[in-house]
C-alpha positions in Angstrom: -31.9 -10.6 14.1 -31.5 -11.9 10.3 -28.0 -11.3 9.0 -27.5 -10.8 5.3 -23.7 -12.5 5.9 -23.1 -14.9 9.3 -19.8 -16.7 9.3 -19.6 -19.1 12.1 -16.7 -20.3 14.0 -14.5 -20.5 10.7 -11.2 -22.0 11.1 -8.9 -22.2 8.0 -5.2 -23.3 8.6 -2.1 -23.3 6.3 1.5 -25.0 6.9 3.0 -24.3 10.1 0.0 -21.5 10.9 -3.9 -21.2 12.0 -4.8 -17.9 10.1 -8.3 -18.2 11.2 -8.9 -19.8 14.3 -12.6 -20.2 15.7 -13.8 -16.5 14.0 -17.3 -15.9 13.7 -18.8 -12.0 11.8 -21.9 -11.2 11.4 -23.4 -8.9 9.0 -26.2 -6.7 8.9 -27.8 -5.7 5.5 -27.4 -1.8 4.4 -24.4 -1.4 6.9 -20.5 -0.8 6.5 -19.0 -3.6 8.9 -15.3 -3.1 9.0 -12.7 -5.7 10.0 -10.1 -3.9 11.7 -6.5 -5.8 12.5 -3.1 -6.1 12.3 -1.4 -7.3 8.9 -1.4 -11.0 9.7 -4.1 -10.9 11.6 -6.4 -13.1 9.4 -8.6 -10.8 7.9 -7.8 -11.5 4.0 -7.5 -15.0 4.7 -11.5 -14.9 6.2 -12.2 -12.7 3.2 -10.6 -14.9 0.5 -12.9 -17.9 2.6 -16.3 -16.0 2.1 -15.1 -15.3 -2.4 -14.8 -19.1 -2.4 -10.7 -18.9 -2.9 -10.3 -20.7 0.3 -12.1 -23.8 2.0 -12.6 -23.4 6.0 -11.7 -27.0 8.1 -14.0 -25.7 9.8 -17.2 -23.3 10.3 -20.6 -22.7 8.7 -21.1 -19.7 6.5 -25.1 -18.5 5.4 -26.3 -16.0 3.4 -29.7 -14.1 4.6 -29.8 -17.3 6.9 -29.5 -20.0 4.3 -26.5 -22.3 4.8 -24.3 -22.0 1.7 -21.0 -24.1 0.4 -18.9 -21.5 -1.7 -16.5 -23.6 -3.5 -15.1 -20.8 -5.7 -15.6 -17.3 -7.0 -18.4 -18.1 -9.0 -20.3 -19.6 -6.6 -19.7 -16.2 -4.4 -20.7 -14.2 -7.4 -23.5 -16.1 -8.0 -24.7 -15.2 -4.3 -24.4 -11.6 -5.1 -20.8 -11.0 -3.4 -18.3 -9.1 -5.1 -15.0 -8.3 -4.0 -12.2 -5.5 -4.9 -8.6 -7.6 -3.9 -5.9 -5.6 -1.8 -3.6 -6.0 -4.9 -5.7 -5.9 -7.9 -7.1 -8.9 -9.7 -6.5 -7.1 -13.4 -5.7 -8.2 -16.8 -2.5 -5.6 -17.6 -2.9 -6.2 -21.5 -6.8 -5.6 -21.5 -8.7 -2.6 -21.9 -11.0 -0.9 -18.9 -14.3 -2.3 -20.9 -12.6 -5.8 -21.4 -11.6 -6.0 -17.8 -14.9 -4.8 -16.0 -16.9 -7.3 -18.8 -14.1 -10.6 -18.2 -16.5 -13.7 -17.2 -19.8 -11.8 -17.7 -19.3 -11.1 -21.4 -23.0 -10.9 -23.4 -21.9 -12.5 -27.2 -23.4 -13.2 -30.2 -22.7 -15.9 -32.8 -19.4 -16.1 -30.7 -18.6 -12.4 -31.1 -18.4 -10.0 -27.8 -21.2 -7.4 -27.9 -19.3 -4.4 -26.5 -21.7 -1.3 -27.0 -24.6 -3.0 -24.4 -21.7 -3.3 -22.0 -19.8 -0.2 -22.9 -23.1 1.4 -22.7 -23.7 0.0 -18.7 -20.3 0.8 -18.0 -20.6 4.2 -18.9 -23.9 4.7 -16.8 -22.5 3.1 -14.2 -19.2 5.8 -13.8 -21.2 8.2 -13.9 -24.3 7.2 -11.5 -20.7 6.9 -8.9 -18.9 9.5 -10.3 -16.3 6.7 -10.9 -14.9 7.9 -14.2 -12.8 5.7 -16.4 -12.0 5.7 -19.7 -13.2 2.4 -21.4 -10.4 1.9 -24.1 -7.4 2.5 -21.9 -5.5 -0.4 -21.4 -5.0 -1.8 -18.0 -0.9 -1.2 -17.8 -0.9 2.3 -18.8 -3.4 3.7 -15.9 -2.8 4.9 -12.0 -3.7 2.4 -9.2 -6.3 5.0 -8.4 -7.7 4.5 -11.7 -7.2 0.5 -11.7 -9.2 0.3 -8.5 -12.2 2.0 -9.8 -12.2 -0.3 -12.8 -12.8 -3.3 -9.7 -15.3 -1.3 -7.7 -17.1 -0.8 -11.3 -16.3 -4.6 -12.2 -17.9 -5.3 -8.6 -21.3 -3.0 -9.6 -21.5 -4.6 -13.2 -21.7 -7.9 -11.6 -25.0 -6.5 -9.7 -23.5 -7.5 -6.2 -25.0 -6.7 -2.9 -22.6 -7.8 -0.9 -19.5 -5.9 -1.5 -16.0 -6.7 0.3 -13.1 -4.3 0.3 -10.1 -5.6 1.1 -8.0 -2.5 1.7 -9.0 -0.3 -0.7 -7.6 3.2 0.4 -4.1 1.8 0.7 -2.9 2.9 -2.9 -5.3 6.3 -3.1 -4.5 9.8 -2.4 -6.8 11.6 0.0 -9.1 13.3 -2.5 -9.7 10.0 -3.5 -10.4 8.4 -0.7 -12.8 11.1 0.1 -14.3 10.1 -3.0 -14.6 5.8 -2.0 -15.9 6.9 0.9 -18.7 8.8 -0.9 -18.9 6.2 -3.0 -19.6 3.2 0.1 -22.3 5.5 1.8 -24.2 5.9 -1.7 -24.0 2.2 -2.2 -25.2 1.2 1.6 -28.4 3.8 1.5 -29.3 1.9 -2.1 -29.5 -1.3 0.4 -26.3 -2.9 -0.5 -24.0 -4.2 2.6 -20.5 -3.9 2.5 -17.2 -5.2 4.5 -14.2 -2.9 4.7 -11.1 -4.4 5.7 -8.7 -1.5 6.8 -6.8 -0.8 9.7 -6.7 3.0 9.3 -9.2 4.1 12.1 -9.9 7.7 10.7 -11.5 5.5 7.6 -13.5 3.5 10.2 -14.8 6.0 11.9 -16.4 8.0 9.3 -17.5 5.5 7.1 -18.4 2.4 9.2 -21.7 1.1 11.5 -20.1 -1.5 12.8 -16.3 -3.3 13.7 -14.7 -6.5 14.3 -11.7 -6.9 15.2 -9.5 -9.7 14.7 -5.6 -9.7 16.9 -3.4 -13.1 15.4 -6.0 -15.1 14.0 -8.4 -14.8 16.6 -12.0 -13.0 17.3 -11.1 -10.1 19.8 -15.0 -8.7 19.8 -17.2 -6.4 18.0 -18.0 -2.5 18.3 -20.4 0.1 17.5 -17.9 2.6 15.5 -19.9 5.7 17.2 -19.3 4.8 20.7 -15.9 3.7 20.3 -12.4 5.9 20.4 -9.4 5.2 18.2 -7.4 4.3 21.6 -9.9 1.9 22.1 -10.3 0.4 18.1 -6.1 0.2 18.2 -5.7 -1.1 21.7 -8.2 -3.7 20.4 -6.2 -4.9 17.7 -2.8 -4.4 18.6 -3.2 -5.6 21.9 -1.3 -2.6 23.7 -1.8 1.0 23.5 -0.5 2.7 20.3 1.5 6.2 19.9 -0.2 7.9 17.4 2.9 10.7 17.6 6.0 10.6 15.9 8.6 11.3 18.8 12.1 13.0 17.3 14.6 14.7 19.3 16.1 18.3 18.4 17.3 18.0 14.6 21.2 18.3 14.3 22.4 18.8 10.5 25.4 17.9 9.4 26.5 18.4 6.0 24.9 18.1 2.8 24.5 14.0 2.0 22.4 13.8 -1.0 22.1 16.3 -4.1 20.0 16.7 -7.3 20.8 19.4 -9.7 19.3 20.4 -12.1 17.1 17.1 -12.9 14.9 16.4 -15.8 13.1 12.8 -16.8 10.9 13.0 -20.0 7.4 11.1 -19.8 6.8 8.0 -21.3 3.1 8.6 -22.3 3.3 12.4 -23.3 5.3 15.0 -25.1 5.8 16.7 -21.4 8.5 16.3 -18.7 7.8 14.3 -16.2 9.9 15.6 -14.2 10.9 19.2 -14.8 14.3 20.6 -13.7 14.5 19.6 -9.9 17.1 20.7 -7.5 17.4 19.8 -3.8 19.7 18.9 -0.9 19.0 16.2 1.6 22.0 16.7 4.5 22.6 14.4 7.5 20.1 14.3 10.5 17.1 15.4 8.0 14.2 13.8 6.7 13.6 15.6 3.3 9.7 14.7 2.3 8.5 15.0 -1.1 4.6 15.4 -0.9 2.2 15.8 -3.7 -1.1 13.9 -5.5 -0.3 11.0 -7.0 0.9 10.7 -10.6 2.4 14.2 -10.2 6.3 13.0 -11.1 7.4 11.5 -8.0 7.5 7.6 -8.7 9.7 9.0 -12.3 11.5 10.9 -9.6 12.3 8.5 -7.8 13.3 5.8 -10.6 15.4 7.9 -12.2 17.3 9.2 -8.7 17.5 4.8 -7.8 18.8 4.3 -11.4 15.4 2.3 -12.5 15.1 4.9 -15.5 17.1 6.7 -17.8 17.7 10.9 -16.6 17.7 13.0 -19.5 19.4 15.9 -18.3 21.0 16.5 -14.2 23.0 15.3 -12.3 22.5 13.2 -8.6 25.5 13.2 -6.0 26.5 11.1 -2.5 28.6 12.8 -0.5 29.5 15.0 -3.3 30.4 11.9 -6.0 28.5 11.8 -9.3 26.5 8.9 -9.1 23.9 9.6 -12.5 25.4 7.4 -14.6 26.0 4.6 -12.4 24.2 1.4 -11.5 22.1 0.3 -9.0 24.7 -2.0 -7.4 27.0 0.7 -7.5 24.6 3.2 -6.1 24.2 0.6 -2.9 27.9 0.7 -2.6 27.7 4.6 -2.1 25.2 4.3 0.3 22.0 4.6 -1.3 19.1 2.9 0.1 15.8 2.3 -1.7 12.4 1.0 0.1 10.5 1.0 -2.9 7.1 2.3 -3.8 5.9 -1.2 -5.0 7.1 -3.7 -3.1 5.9 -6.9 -5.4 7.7 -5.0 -8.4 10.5 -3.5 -7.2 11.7 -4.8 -3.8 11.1 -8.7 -3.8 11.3 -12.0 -5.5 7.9 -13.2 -4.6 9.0 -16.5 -5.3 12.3 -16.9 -3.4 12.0 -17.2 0.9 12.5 -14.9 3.1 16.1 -15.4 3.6 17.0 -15.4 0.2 15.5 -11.6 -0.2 17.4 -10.4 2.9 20.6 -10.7 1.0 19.5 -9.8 -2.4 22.0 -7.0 -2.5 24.5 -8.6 -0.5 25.1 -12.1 -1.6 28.2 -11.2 -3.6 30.3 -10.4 -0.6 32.6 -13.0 0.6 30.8 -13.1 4.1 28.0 -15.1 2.1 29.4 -16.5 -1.3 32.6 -18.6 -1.9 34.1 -18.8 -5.6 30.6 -18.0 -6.8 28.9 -20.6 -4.3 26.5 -19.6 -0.9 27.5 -20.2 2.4 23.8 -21.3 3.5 24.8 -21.5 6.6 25.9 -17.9 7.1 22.6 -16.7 5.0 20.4 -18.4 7.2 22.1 -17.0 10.3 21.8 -13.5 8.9 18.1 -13.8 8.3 17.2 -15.3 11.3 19.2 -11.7 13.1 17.1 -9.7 11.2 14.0 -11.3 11.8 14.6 -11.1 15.6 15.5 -7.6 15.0 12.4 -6.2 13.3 9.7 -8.7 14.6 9.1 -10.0 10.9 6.2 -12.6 11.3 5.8 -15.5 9.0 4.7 -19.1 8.6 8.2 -20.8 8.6 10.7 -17.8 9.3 13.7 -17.7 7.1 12.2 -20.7 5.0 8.8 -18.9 4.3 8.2 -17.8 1.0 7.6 -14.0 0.5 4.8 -14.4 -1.2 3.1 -15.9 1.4 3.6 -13.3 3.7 1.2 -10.8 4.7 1.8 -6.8 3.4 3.4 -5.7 6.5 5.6 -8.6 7.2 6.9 -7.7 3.5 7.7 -4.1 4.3 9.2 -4.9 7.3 11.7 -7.6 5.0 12.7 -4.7 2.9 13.2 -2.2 5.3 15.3 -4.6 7.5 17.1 -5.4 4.5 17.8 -1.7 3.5 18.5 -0.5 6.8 20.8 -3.1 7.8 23.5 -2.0 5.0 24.1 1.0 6.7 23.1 3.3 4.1 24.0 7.5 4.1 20.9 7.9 2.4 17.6 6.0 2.9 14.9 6.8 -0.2 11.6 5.5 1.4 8.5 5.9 -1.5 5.4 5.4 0.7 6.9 3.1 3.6 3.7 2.7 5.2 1.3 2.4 2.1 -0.9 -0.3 3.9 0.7 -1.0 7.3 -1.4 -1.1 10.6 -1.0 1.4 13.6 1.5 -1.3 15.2 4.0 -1.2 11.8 3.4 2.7 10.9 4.3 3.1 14.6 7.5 0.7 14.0 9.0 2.0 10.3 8.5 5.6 11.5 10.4 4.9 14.2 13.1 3.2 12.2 13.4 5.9 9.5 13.6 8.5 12.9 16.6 6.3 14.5 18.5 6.7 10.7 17.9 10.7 11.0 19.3 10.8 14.5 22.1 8.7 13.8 23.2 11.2 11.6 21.9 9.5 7.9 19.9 11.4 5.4 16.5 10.4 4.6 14.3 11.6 1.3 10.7 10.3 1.9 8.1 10.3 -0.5 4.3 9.9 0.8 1.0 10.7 -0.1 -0.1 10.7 3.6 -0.8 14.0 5.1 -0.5 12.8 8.8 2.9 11.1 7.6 4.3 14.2 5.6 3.0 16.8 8.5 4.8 14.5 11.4 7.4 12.6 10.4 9.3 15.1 8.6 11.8 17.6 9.1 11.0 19.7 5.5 8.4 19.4 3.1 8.7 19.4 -1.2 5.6 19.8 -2.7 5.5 18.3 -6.7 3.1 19.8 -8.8 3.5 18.6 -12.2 6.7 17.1 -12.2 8.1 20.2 -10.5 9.0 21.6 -6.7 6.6 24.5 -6.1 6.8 24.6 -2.5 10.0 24.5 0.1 7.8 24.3 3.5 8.7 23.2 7.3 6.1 21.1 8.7 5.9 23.0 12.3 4.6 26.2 10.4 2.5 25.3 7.8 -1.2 23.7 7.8 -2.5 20.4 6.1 -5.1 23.1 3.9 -2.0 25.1 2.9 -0.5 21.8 1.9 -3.1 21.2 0.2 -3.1 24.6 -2.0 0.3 23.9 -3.1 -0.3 20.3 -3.8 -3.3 21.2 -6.3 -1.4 23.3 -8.0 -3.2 26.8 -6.5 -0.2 27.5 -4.5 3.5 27.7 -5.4 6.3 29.8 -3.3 9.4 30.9 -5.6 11.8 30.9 -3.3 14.3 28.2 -3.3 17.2 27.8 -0.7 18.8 24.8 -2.6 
C-alpha cells in the first residue's frame, strides 16, 4: 500500500518533556485521517514536525514514498502541504486579499498584481462556498471568518495535503456543518487531509480513518465506521469517559447577579450591540446565554467584566452597583471571569505558570511585602493548585504559559478563578477546544460552584453544553434576549429557531 504521507517512528523532545515519543501515521491519499487525543497529547507538536516548524531527533518522514527532509514551511509547501494553525497564523493589519496572497505574491516591476489574485481568490470562495470579503482587514472580522481566510490561503497555495489543526474549536455549529462540507468536497477532488480534533461527533461523520495518540505515545489506529465513541475516548483518555453532566436537585437561593436595563453601542456600526438586557442569575443556578456567534455576547460580556465602556444599565452583586467600577474591584465583590480568549484576555503568555496563578492576587499581604513577592509563598500556592486541577506542563510552576498546551491553559485560569472563591463565576466558552477528559473536568467544576451555592452565567456556543450543563437558557439574537427557556423542556431544533432569529418568546420573568 503506497501512502501519500508516512511518518515513521518520529520522536521530537523539548526541555524536561518527550512530546513525540516513537509515533508513526500513515496516510492514505483522498481520505480524512483524524488524530484524535488529549490536549498534550502530542498531536500539534507531530503536526508542526510534518509544516517543517519543528526537527524530529528522530524518525523518517516520505511523501508518496519518497524520503523527504522538511526544514521549514516552505519546504512543506513546496511538497504541496498546507496547514490551517489552531490559533491563526494572520497578519491583524492586512487585508483578506493581502493575507491569503502573503509569500505567493505575483509582481510586476516590483509592484503587487492584485486583480489576478483577487480574481482567484474570488473563484476560489465561491467554488467552497467560503465567502470573504477581500478588502476587510484582518482585525475587524470573526474567528469564523479569519479561519476561512486560512483554509482559502491553504487552496491558493494548490496544496494536496491539507492539515487542520483544530479547526471547529472557534465555529459555531452552522459553520462547522459548513467545514465539514467543505473537507468531503476537497477529499472526492483527490486531496488528503489530517484533522486534528478531539470532538468525536466531528470524527465520526467526517473521517475514514483515526489515530490516536494518549501522552506522547502511539495508542493504534481505527476505521471511524466500525468504531464507537466509548471506544475512540477510552482510546485516548485511557479510561472510560462520562459523556453526562451529573447535577443534583437545583436549590436557589437568592438573587446573586443582576443586569438592568443594559445597553453597549457597537464599535463597527450605527446599531447597539447590545440592546437593553435584563436578567437575574441567583445562587445554585447556572444562567446560560446561547446564541450564534457575533450576536452581542463577547460585548456582553466585556462590558458586564468591566473590559468596555456600558452606555446605559446598570450591573449589581449581591445587590451593590458595581457598573462603574474596575475590574479589580469587581474581583473583590466576587466576580469571576474565565474569559472567551484565553491568550487575550486571561494570561501573560510570557510570564510562568505560577506567576499567572496569582495575577489577581499578588497584592495581598499573603504574597507581597512593602511592594516585594514572597516567592516562596507564590510558588507554594501554585504548586496547590496544580495538584488540585491536574494542570500538566513541562516544568510545573516554572513552565511558561506559552508553552503549554490549550487545555493545560484553561485549566490555569479556571484554577485561578475558582480558587478566589467567587459569588459569581462568568465562564465565556470554557471548553472552546478541550478534550472529553477536560470538558468532563471544567463541567464538573462549574457544577461543584452551582451546588455550593455560587451563581454561574455561562456563555457557549455548544448545543450539547448549553442543553446539559445548564439550569436556564438566554437566547441572543441580535444583541437582545428573545428567548427565557429551561433546558429539560425545550429541543436543540427549538433552540435553534430562536437562535436564528425565527423564534422569540415575549415573556420575561426577570
Amino acid at each position: 500500500m503506497e501512502y501519500v504521507i508516512e511518518m515513521n517512528n518520529i520522536t521530537k523532545e523539548f526541555t524536561g518533556i518527550i512530546a513525540n515519543d516513537n509515533i508513526t501515521l500513515q496516510v492514505k491519499k483522498g481520505e480524512v485521517h483524524a488524530l484524535l487525543g488529549e490536549n498534550g497529547a502530542g498531536k500539534s507538536t507531530l503536526m508542526s514536525v510534518l509544516f517543517g516548524l519543528y526537527q524530529p531527533e528522530k524518525g523518517e518522514i516520505k511523501i508518496n514514498g519518497k524520503s523527504v527532509n522538511i526544514n521549514n514551511p516552505n519546504d512543506a509547501n513546496a511538497l504541496g502541504i498546507g496547514m490551517v494553525h489552531q490559533h491563526f497564523k494572520l497578519v491583524h493589519n492586512f487585508t483578506v486579499l493581502e493575507s491569503i496572497v502573503l509569500g505567493r505574491e505575483t509582481t510586476k516591476n516590483g509592484f503587487l498584481k492584485k486583480d489576478d489574485a483577487r480574481k482567484k481568490v474570488m473563484e476560489l470562495s465561491q467554488k467552497y462556498k467560503l465567502m470573504v470579503d477581500p478588502d476587510e482587514y484582518i482585525s475587524d472580522i470573526t474567528v469564523g471568518m479569519q479561519q476561512r481566510v486560512e483554509i482559502l490561503k491553504m487552496l491558493y497555495c494548490d496544496n494536496n495535503i491539507l492539515i487542520f489543526d483544530e479547526p471547529t474549536a472557534v465555529l459555531t455549529p452552522q459553520e462547522i456543518d459548513e467545514l465539514m462540507k467543505i473537507m468531503k468536497q476537497l477529499v472526492s477532488e483527490g486531496k488528503s487531509i489530517i484533522f486534528i480534533t478531539h470532538k468525536l461527533n466531528e470524527i465520526k461523520e467526517v473521517a475514514d480513518r483515526c489515530t490516536v495518540l494518549r501522552k506522547g505515545k502511539y495508542i493504534g489506529t481505527i476505521d471511524v465506521e466500525s468504531a464507537s465513541k466509548e471506544e475512540m475516548s477510552e482510546m485516548m483518555v485511557g479510561r472510560k469517559v462520562s459523556f453526562a453532566v451529573e447535577k443534583q436537585e437545583q436549590n436557589l437561593g437568592e438573587v446573586v447577579f443582576e443586569v438592568k436595563d443594559l445597553t453597549i453601542k457597537s464599535k463597527h456600526t450605527s446599531k447597539n450591540a447590545v440592546s437593553d438586557v435584563s436578567f437575574k442569575v441567583r445562587k445554585g443556578e447556572i444562567v446560560c446565554i446561547a446564541g450564534i456567534d457575533g450576536n452581542g455576547q463577547s460585548e456582553l460580556v466585556y462590558g458586564l467584566t468591566g473590559l468596555t465602556h456600558i452606555d446605559c444599565g446598570n450591573v449589581f452583586i449581591n445587590g451593590k452597583d458595581i457598573t462603574k467600577e474596575s475590574i479589580r474591584k469587581r474581583c473583590k465583590d466576587g466576580m469571576a471571569h474565565i474569559p472567551e480568549d484565553r491568550h487575550k484576555d486571561g494570561l501573560v503568555l510570557d510570564y510562568t505558570l505560577k506567576e499567572n496563578l496569582v495575577l489577581q492576587t499578588y497584592y495581598l499581604p499573603k504574597y507581597q511585602n512593602h511592594g516585594f513577592i514572597k516567592f516562596n509563598e507564590v510558588r507554594e500556592f501554585a504548586r496547590k493548585l496544580i495538584d488540585q486541577y491536574d494542570i500538566r506542563s513541562g516544568q510545573d510552576e516554572d513552565s511558561l504559559v506559552r508553552d503549554m498546551s490549550g487545555g493545560n491553559q484553561q485549566k490555569a485560569i479556571v484554577a485561578r478563578e475558582i480558587d478566589r472563591n467567587p459569588e459569581i463565576i462568568i465562564a465565556v466558552q470554557p471548553t472552546r477546544g478541550l478534550d472529553v477528559g477536560a470538558i468532563e473536568y471544567i463541567h464538573k467544576q462549574l457544577v461543584a460552584q452551582r451546588d455550593a451555592g455560587k451563581g454561574v452565567l455561562l456563555v457557549s456556543l455548544e448545543l450539547d453544553e448549553v442543553m446539559n450543563v445548564s439550569d436556564r437558557i438566554l437566547v441572543m439574537y441580535e444583541g437582545e434576549i428573545v428567548g427565557d427557556l429551561d433546558p429539560n423542556q425545550t429541543t436543540v431544533q427549538e433552540l435553534g429557531l430562536y437562535m436564528s432569529g425565527s423564534k422569540r418568546s415575549v415573556k420575561n420573568e426577570n
